[in-house]
C-alpha positions in Angstrom: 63.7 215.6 338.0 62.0 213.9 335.1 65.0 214.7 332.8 67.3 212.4 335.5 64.7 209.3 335.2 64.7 206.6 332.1 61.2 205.6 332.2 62.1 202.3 329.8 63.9 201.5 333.0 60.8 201.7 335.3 58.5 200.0 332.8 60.9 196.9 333.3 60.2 197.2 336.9 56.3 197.3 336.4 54.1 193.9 336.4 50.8 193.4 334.3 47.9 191.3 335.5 45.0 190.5 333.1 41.9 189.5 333.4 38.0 189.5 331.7 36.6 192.8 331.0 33.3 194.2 332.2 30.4 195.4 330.2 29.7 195.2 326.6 30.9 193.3 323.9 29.5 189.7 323.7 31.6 186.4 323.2 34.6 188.5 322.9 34.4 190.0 327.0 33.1 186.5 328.1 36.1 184.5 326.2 39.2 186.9 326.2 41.0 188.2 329.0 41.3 192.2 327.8 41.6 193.8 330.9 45.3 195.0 331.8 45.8 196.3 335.1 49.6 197.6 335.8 51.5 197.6 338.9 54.2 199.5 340.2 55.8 199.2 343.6 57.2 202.8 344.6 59.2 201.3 347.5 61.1 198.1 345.5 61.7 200.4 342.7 65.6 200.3 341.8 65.5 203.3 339.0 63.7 205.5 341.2 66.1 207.7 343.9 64.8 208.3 347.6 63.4 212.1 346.4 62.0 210.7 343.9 60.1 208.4 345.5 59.0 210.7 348.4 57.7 213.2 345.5 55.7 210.4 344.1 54.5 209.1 347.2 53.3 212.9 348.2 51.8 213.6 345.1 50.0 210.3 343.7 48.9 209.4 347.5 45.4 209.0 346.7 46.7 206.4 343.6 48.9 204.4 346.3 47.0 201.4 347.9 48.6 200.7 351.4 51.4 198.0 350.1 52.9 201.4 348.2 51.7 200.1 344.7 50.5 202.4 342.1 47.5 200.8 339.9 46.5 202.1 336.5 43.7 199.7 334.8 42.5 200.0 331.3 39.8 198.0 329.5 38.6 200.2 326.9 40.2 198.5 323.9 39.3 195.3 322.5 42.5 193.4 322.8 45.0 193.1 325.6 47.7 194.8 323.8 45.8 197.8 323.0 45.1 198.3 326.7 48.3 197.0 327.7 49.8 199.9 325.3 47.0 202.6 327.2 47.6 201.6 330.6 51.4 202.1 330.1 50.6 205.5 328.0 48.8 206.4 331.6 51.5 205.1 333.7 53.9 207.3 332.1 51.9 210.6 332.1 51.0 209.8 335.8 54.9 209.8 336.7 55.9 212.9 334.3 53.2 214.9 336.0 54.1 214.2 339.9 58.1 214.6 339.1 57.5 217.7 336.5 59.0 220.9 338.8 56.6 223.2 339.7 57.5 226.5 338.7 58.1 229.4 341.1 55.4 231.8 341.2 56.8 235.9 341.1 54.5 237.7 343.1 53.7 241.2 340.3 53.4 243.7 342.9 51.1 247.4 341.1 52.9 250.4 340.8 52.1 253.4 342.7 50.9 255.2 339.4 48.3 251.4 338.2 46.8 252.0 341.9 46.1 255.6 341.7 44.8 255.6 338.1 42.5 252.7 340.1 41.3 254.4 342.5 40.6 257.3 340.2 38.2 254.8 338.3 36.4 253.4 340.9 35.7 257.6 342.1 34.3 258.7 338.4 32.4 255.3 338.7 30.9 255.9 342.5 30.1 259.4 341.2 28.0 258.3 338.1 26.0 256.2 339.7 25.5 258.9 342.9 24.2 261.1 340.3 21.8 258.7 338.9 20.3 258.0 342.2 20.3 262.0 342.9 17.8 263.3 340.3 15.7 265.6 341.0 12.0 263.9 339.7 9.5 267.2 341.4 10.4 268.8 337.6 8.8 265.4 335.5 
């Protein structure tokens, strides 16, 4: 589903906000606006098909605030473009790994001969340790 989906497409649909980072970092966190928060809206989304959409919506449900908007924030970088380049980088994993296609899991069933040659096993290894609890200690 991926394959089907131009992500330079969506990333013209997405909208950055900025604003002042938290936490360390001196004149540059009070002065500079370095935070980049982006924001995509699953619902007003043009690229995106209806399955699409619902796949998203199932699997990133605890990412969707209730006005369907998917926020990724990043203020790890010192400048706004840095984080604007990392919260996109995030943006674009987030989306690959909800519309990747699971692949079908093959239940491997044991042949006759594998459960046998089990169960054979698991007798010699009862019987060892029956034996050990079995000795006779009158002779010591």
């Amino acid at each position: 589903m991926i394959d089907q989906i131009d992500i330079n497409k969506i990333l013209k649909e997405v909208s950055f906000n900025t604003s002042r980072s938290s936490g360390k970092g001196g004149q540059n966190v009070n002065k500079v606006e370095t935070k980049v928060e982006l924001v995509f809206n699953i619902n007003d989304s043009m690229t995106l098909s209806s399955d699409a959409k619902a796949v998203i919506s199932k699997k990133l449900y605890n990412k969707i605030d209730g006005a369907s908007n998917i926020r990724v924030v990043s203020q790890t970088e010192r400048t706004q473009l840095g984080n604007k380049k990392k919260v996109t980088e995030k943006f674009v994993k987030l989306l690959e790994g909800a519309l990747k296609k699971e692949k079908y899991r093959v239940k491997t069933v044991k042949s006759l001969s594998k459960k046998l040659g089990i169960l054979e096993d698991k007798k010699k290894h009862g019987a060892k340790k029956k034996e050990r609890s079995l000795r006779d200690f009158e002779d010591e």
